[in-house]
C-alpha positions as a printed Julia matrix, in Angstrom:
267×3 Matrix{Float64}:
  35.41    4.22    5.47
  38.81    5.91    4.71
  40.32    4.6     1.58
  43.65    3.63    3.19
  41.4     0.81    5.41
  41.26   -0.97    2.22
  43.49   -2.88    0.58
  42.82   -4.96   -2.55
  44.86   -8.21   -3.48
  45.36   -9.65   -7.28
  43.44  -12.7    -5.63
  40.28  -11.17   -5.58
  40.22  -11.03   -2.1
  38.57   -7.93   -0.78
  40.15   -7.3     3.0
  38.25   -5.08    5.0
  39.21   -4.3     8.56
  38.48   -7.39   10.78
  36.7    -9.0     7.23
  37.7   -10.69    4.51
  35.58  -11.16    1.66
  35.59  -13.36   -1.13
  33.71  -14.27   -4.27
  32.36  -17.51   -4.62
  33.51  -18.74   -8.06
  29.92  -19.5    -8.99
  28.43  -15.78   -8.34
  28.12  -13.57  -11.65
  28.87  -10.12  -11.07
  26.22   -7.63  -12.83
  27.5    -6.16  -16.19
  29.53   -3.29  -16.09
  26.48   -0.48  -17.6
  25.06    2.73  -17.2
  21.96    2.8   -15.98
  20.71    5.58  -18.03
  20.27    4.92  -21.8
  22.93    6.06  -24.12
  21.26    9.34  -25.46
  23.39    9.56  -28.18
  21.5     6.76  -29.86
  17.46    7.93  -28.82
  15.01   10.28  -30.58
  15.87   13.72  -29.55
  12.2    14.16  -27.63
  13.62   10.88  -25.69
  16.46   12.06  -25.0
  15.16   15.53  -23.49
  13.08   13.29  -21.15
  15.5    11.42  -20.21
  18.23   14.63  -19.49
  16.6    17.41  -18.93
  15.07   18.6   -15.22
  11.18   18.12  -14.98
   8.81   18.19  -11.93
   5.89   15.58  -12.25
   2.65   15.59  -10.1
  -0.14   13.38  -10.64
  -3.49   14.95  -10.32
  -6.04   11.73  -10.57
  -7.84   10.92  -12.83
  -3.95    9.86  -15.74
  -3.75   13.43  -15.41
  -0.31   14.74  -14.52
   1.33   18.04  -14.61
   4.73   18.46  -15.84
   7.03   21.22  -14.74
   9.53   21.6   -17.46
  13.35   22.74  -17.47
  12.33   25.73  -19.21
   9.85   26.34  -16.42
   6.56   26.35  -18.23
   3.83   24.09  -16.89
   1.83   21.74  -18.92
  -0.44   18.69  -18.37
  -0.26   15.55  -19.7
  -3.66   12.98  -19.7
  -1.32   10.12  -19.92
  -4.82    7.83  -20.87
  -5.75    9.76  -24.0
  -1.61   10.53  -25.0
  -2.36   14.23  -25.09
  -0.39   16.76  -23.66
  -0.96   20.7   -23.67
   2.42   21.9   -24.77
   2.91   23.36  -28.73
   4.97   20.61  -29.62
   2.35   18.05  -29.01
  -0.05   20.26  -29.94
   1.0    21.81  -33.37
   2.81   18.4   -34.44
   0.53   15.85  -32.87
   3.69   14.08  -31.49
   4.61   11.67  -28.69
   6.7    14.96  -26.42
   9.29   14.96  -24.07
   6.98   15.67  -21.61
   4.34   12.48  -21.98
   7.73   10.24  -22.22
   8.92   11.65  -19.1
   5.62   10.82  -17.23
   6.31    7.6   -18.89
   9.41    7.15  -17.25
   8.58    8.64  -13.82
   5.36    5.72  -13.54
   8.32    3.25  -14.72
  11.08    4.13  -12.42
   8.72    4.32   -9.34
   8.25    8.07   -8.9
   4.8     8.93   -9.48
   2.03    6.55   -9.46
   0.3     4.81  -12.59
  -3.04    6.04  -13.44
  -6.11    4.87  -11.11
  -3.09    4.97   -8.47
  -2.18    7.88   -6.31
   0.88    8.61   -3.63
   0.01    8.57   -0.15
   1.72    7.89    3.73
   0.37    4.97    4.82
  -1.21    5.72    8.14
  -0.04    2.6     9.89
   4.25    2.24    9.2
   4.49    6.17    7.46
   6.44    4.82    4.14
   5.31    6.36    1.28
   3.69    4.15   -1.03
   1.25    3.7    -4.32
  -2.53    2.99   -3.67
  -5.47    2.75   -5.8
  -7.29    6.09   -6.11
 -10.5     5.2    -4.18
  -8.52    3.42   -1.44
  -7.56    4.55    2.04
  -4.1     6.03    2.93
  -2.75    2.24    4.16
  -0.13    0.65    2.3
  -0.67   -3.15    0.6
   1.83   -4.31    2.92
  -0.51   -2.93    6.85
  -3.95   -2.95    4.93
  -6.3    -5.78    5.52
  -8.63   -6.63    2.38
 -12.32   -7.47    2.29
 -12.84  -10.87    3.26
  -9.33  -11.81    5.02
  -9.64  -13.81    8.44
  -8.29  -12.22   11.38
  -7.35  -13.31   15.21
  -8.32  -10.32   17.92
  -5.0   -10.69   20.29
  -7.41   -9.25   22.89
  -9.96  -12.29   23.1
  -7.95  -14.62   20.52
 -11.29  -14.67   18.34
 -11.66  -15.15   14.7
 -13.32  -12.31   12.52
 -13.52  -11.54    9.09
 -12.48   -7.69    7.77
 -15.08   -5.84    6.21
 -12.83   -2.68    5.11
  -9.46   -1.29    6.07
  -9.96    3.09    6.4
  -7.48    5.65    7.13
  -9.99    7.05    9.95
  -7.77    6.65   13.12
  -8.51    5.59   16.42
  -8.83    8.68   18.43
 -11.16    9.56   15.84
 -13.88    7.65   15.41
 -16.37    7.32   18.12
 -17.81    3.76   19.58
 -20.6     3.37   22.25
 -19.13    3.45   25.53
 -19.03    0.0    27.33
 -20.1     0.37   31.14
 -21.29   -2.17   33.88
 -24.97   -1.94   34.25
 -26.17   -1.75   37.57
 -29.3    -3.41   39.44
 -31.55    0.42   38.9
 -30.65   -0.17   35.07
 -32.31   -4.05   35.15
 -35.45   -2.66   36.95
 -35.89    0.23   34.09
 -35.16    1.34   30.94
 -31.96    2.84   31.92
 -30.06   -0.21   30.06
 -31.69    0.48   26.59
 -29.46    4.23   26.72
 -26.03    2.56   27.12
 -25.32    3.75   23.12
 -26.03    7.19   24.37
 -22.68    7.49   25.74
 -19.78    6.96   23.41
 -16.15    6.89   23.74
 -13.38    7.02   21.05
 -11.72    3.19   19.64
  -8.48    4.18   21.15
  -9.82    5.05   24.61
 -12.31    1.59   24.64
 -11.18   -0.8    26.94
  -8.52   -3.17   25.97
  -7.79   -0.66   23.02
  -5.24    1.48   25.38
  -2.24    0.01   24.44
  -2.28    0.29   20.81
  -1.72    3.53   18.59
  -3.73    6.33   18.79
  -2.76    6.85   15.14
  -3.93    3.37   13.78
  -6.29    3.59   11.07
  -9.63    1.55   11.99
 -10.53   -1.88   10.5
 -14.23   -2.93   10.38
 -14.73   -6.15   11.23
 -17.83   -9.28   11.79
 -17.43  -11.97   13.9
 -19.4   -14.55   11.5
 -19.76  -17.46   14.14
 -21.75  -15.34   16.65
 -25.71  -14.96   16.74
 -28.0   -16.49   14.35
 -26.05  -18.88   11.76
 -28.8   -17.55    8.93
 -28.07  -14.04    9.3
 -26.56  -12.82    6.45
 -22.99  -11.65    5.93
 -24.04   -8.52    5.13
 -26.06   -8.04    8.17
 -23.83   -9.04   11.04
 -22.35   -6.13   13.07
 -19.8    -4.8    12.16
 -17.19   -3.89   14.71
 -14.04   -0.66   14.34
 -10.58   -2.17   15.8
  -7.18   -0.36   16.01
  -5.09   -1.87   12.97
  -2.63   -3.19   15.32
  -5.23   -5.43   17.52
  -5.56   -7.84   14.8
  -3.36  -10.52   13.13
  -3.91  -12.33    9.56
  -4.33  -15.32    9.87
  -1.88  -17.14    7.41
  -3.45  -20.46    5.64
  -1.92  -23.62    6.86
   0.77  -25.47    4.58
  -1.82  -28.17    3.9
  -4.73  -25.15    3.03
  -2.21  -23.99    0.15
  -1.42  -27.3    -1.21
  -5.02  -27.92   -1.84
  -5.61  -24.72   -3.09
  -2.26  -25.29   -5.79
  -3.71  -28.28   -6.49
  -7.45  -27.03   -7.23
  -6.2   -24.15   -9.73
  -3.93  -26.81  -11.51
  -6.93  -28.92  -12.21
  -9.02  -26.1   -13.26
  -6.15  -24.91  -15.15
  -6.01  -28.05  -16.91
  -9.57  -28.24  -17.92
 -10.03  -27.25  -21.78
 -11.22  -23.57  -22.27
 -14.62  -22.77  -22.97
């Protein structure tokens, strides 16, 4: 916006074209501060991290490796506090270059240990998962154990595991009408023969091709003594399925249980 749109009155009143804005007398304004500690005032190995230009990439495993400003390349096992440079290694110090791995894991730019960066398959924003996880952010993935409505058939299931395997991916046995010749042989017992992808089953068409699959049970079909572990389990587009949020009453309950149990004398 060009700066002579603005003008500014000793009121503090804030006119914008077609707005006016002004402070509530009860709203704090942040203090006026850099973001950035003053340098001046830190070790000189915390300073350097803080200043100087440095490339990090995590590796797995608290391993990262540091490009530094002088454009040497070193790793850092952020678990163990060891880096490979001569400063940490000839004067056993805390270096520039484990603070600065420090700071990138603090400031959101490279993921803790037992973390890495990924896409997530289902919205694309880049996110922080746990190493052995799939590429799905905590916001799109479902966990082990969460209920879920199918806004195909509106029935309940429970999630088994959230992958980043996509839908025109993974293959499913093809569902078909069976005919009169397959009741009068054994034609019906070959209907797994033929197999078609999750994003081309019916009723699966109108969701993403790219939507990573969730494995799913429905636990109040077939015997009620099977086992959890043995019921079927069942690939769905991400996208077909809805969480099923507790009911006000569930979590009042639930606050209430963990207050008692919190107020039960420890062991």
């Amino acid at each position: 916006m060009p700066v002579e749109n603005l003008r500014f009155a000793w009121s503090g009143t804030v006119r914008f074209p077609n707005r006016i804005m002004t402070p509530t007398e009860h709203t704090p304004a942040s203090p006026r501060s850099a973001l950035a500690p003053d340098t001046r005032l830190l070790d000189p190995r915390a300073a350097r991290a803080w200043t100087e230009k440095m490339a990090v990439t995590a590796l797995g495993g608290g391993i990262y490796e540091i490009e530094s400003d002088s454009g040497h390349t070193y790793a850092v096992d952020l678990l163990e506090g060891r880096c490979s440079c001569p400063d940490h290694q000839m004067r056993g110090v805390r270096c520039k270059h484990i603070r600065r791995v420090a700071l990138e894991i603090t400031g959101g730019r490279a993921p803790a240990p037992g973390r890495r960066a990924i896409e997530c398959v289902a919205c694309g924003h880049d996110a922080f998962v746990r190493e052995d996880d799939p590429a799905v952010c905590d916001d799109c993935r479902l966990t082990p154990g969460t209920t879920v409505r199918d806004r195909e058939t509106d029935a309940l299931l429970v999630v088994v595991e959230t992958t980043d395997q996509r839908a025109a991916e993974v293959t499913v046995p093809k569902k078909r009408e069976r005919t009169l010749a397959d009741l009068e042989s054994d034609a019906a017992a070959s209907d797994d023969a033929e197999e078609t992808t999750v994003a081309d089953y019916p009723n699966n068409r109108y969701y993403p091709r790219e939507d990573p699959i969730v494995r799913a049970v429905y636990p109040f079909s077939g015997d009620p003594n099977t086992p959890f572990e043995e019921l079927r389990r069942y690939s769905f587009p991400l996208s077909r399925l809805d969480r099923v949020l507790p009911r006000p009453d569930d979590e009042d309950a639930a606050d209430e249980h963990e207050t008692e149990l919190d107020s039960l004398p420890t062991p």
